[in-house]
Each structure stands twice: as structure tokens, then as C-alpha cells.
C-alpha positions as CSV (number, residue, x, y, z in Angstrom):
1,X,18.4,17.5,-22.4
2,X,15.8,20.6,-23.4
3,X,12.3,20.9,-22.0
4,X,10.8,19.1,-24.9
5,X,12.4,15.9,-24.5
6,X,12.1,16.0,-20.6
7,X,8.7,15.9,-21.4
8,X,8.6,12.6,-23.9
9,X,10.9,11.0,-21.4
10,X,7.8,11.4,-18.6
11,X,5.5,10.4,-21.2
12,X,6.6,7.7,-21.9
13,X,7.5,6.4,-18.6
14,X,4.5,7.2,-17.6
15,X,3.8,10.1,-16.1
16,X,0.7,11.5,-18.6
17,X,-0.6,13.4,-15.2
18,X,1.0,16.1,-13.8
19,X,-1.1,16.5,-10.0
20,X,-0.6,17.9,-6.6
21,X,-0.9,15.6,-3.9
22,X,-0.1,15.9,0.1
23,X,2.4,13.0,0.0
24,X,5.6,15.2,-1.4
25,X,7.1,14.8,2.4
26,X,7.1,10.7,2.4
27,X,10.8,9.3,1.2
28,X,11.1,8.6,-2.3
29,X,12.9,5.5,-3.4
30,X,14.4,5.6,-7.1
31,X,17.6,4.3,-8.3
32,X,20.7,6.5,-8.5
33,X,21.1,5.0,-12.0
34,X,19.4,4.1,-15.1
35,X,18.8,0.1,-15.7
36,X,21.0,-1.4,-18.2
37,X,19.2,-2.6,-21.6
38,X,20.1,-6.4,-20.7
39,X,18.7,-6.2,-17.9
40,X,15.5,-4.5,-18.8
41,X,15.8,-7.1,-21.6
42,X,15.8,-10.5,-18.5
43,X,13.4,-8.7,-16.3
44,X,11.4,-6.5,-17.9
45,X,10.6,-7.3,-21.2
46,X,9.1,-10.7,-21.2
47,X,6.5,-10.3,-18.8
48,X,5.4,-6.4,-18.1
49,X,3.2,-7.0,-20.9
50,X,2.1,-10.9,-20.3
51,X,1.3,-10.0,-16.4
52,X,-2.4,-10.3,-16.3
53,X,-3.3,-12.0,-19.3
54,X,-6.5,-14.0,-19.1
55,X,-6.6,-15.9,-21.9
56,X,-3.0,-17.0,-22.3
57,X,-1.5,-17.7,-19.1
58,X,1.9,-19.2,-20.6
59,X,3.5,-16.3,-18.7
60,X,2.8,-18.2,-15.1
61,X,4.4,-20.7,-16.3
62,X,7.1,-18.6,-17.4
63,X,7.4,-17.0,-13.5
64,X,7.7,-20.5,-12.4
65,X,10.6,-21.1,-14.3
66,X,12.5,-18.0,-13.2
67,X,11.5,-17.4,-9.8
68,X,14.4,-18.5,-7.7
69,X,16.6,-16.4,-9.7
70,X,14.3,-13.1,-8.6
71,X,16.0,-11.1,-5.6
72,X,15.7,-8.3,-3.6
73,X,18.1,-6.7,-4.9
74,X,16.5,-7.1,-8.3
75,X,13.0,-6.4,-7.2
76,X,14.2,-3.2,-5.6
77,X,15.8,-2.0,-8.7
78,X,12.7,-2.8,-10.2
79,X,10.5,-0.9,-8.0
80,X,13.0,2.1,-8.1
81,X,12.8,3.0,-11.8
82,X,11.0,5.6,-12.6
83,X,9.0,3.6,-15.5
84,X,5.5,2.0,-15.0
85,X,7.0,-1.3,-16.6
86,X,9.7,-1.8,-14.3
87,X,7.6,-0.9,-11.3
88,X,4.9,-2.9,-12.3
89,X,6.9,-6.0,-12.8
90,X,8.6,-5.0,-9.5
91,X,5.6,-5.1,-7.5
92,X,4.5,-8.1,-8.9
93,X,7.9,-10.3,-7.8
94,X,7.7,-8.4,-4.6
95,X,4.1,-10.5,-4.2
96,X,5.7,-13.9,-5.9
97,X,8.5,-13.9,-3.3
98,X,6.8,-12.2,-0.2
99,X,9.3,-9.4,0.0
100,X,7.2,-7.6,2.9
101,X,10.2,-5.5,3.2
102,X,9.2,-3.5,0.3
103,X,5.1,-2.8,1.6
104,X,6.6,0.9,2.5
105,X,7.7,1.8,-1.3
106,X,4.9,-0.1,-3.0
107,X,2.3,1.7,-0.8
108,X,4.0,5.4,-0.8
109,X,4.4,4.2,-5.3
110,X,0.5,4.1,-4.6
111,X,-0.2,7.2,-3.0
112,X,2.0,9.3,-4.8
113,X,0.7,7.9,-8.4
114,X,3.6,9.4,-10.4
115,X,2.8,7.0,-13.3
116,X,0.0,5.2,-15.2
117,X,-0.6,1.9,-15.6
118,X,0.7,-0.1,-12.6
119,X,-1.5,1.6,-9.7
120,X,-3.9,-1.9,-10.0
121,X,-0.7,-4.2,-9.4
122,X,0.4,-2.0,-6.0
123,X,-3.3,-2.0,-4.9
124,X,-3.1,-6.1,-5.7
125,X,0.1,-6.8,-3.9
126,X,-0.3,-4.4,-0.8
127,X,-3.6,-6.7,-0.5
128,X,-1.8,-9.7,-0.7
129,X,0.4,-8.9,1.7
130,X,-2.5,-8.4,4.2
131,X,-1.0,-6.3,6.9
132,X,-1.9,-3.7,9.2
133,X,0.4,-1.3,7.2
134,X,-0.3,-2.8,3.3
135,X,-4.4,-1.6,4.4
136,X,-3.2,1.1,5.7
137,X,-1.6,2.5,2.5
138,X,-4.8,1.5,0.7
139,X,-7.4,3.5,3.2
140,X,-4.8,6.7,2.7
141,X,-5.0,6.5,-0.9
142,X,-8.8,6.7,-0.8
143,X,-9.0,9.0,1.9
144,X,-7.0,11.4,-0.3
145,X,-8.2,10.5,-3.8
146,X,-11.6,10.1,-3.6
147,X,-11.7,13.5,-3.0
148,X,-10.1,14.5,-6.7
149,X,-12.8,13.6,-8.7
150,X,-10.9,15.0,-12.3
151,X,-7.9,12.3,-11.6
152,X,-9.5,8.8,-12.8
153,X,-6.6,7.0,-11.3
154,X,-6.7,3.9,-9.6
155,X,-10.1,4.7,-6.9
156,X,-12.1,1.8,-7.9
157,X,-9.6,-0.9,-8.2
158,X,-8.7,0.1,-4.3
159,X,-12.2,0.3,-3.4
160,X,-12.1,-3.9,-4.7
161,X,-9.2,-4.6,-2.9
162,X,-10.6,-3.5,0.3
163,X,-13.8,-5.3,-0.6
164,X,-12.1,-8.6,-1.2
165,X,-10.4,-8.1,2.0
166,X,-13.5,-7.9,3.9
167,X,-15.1,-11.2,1.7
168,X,-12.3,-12.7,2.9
169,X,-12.0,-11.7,6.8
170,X,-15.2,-10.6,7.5
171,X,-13.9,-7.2,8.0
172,X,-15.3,-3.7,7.7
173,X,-13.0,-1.8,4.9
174,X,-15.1,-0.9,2.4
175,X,-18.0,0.4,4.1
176,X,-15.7,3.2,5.3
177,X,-15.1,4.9,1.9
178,X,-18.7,4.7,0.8
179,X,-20.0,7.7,1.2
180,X,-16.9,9.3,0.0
181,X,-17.3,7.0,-3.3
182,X,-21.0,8.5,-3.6
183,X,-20.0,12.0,-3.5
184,X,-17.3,11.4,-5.6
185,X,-19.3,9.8,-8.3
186,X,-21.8,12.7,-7.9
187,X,-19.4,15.3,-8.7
188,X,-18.0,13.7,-11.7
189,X,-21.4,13.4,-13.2
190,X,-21.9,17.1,-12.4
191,X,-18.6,17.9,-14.1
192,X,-19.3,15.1,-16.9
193,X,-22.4,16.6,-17.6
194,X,-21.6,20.2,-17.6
195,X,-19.0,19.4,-20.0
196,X,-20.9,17.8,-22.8
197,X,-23.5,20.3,-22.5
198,X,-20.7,23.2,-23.2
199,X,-19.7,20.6,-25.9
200,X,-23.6,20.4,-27.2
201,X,-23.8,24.3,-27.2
202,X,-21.4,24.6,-29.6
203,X,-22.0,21.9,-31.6
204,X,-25.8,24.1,-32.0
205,X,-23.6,27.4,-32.5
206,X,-21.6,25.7,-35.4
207,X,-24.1,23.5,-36.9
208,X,-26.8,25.8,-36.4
209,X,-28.9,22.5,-35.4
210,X,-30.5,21.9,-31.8
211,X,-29.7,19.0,-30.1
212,X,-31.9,19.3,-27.0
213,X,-31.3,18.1,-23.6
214,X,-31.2,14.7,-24.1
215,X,-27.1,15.4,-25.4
216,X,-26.3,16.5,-21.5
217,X,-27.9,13.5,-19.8
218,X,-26.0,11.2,-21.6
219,X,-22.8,12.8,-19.3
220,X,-24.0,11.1,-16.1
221,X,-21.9,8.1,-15.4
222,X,-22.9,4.1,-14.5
223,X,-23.6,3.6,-11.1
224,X,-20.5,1.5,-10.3
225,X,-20.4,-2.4,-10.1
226,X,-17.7,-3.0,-7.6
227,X,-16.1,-7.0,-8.7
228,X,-13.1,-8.7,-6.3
229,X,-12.4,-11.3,-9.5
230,X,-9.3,-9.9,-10.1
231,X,-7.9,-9.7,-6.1
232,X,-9.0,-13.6,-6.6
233,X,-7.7,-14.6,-9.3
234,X,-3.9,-13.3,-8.5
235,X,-3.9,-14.7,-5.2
236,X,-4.4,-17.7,-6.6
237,X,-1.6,-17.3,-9.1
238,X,0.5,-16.0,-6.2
239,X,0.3,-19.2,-3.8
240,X,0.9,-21.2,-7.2
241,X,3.9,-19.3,-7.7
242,X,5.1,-18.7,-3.7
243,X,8.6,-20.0,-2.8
């Protein structure tokens, strides 16, 4: 396999963002095989897509039905594909059947961010699990990541689950990554706006037009509304769905 088609292969499992992080040391888990297509076709397929639909929620239904036939061993082979699909779906049955067991690769999945798309689900199920090591993997995330204010990964959605948490237990999560949120949000407004205004001076070079100042103030971001709806609805849908 050349370079080139390395690359696709990442790209389409996920991996759009290539980024350094300080979690290369913590054990990796990934299969020593590729999935078969049948069983991507039994486990993957019909709900990677469906998890998290709001308007249709056939797919609970559809969990329900299949749920005693979920195992660890499936789940792990799930969360050990290097593919946001599988893992997503992999961290989702880890929720449905309380497989604690697997907090330690969902949580180092979350820190290490090697694909798109499926950070929201670890955050969820790390949450739902509720213990002293699940928060803990969420806290390291932000310590680490609110600090890499060019990687607009999965911050927020953390921020919310800790939040819920605290809703919900009268606890004091959130409030700890605040002022690191602030600065965060600071310096990406900086960036934002120093990047349309290079954007906006060029525009004038080629156009030969002047577009003022207004152009670069519209780089500064919305203050952030933080909402727990989505830790609530799921943990719903997870004691509907719990063995």
C-alpha cells in the first residue's frame, strides 16, 4: 500500500487531524485484525448512523431487540477498530450493557482523539458510567485540550458532560475548567479574527475595494451556551435499554 492510499484509508476512518498530544505512552487497544464485512454488516451498519437520531427513534427500538446478543467480546472488537463507526457503536453498547470493564479504552479513545466523529459518544458513556476513573478521563481531556485552541475537537461536549454531572450530584466539575474555557475562547477569537482580517486584506488587494474593519469583527466567536439535553436524553435511553 503507497503513501497515497495510507492516506484515504485514515481519511476515511477518520482520522482528518493529524496532532501531537502527551498521551502516546498510555496502551493502545486495536485489533490484530481487520473486521469481517458481515460482521460490520450485524454490528455496524444498521445503527452507527441511526445512534442519536432525534426525530426517528425506530433505532431504540431496534437496540432493544438485539441487545442480549451484544458481548464483550463483540463490544471490544468494536472499540478496537480503528474506524470512528465501529468505535462509536462500540462505546455506545459498552453503555447499553454496563461493560465498566472497558472505561480504560473508551477514556484513553478520548484523550488520544485519533478520529472524528465519535468523541461526543466517549464523553456520553464515560459520564454514564459515573465513576471516579470515567471523570477522571473527562477532567484529563480538558486539562490537556483546552489548551489547543486550533483543534475544535470535542471541548465543549466534555465541558456538558461534567456539567450534567454536577446538575445531577451537586458536584463541583465544571467550575474547574472555566477559566481555562475563557482563555481558550479568547485565543480563538484572536486567531479567528486575525485570520479573516489577512483574508479581508487581500480580498482589498485583488478587488481593489475596501472593506473596512467591520470584515474582522465578524471573526469573534459566540460566547458559548453550555446545554446537558443531550447527557439527558441518552441516559434515559440507556436505563430503557439496560439489561
Amino acid at each position: 500500500m503507497n503513501d497515497q492510499d495510507k492516506m484515504i484509508r485514515l481519511h476515511i476512518a477518520g482520522a482528518t487531524i493529524r496532532h501531537t498530544h502527551p498521551f502516546d505512552e498510555l496502551p493502545d487497544h486495536k485489533n490484530s485484525k481487520e473486521l469481517s464485512a458481515s460482521f460490520l454488516q450485524d454490528w455496524v451498519t444498521p445503527y452507527y448512523l441511526e445512534i442519536n437520531l432525534k426525530n426517528d427513534q425506530s433505532w431504540i427500538v431496534a437496540l432493544e431487540k438485539i441487545k442480549g446478543k451484544i458481548t464483550r467480546e463483540i463490544t471490544k472488537e468494536l472499540l478496537g477498530d480503528f474506524n470512528w463507526r465501529t468505535r462509536l457503536v462500540g462505546a455506545y453498547f459498552a453503555a447499553i450493557k454496563g461493560y465498566t470493564e472497558f472505561i480504560d479504552i473508551i477514556g484513553i479513545h478520548l484523550l488520544k482523539s485519533e478520529v472524528c466523529c465519535v468523541g461526543h459518544i466517549y464523553a456520553l458513556t464515560l459520564t454514564y458510567f459515573n465513576t471516579e476513573k470515567s471523570i477522571g478521563y473527562l477532567h484529563q481531556y480538558l486539562d490537556h485540550y483546552l489548551t489547543t485552541p486550533s483543534l475544535y475537537f470535542d471541548q465543549q461536549t466534555v465541558m456538558e458532560a461534567l456539567l450534567y454531572l454536577d446538575q445531577q450530584q451537586q458536584t463541583n466539575h465544571f467550575a474547574k475548567h472555566v477559566p481555562a474555557w475563557e482563555k481558550l475562547s479568547l485565543e480563538r477569537a484572536r486567531i479567528n479574527k486575525k485570520s479573516v482580517s489577512g483574508i479581508t486584506r487581500m480580498l482589498e488587494i485583488v478587488t481593489g475595494k475596501s472593506f473596512g474593519e467591520e470584515k474582522a469583527e465578524t471573526a469573534a466567536p459566540k460566547e458559548a451556551i453550555f446545554k446537558t439535553d443531550f447527557f439527558t436524553g441518552h441516559m434515559a435511553i440507556f436505563e430503557r435499554l439496560k439489561d
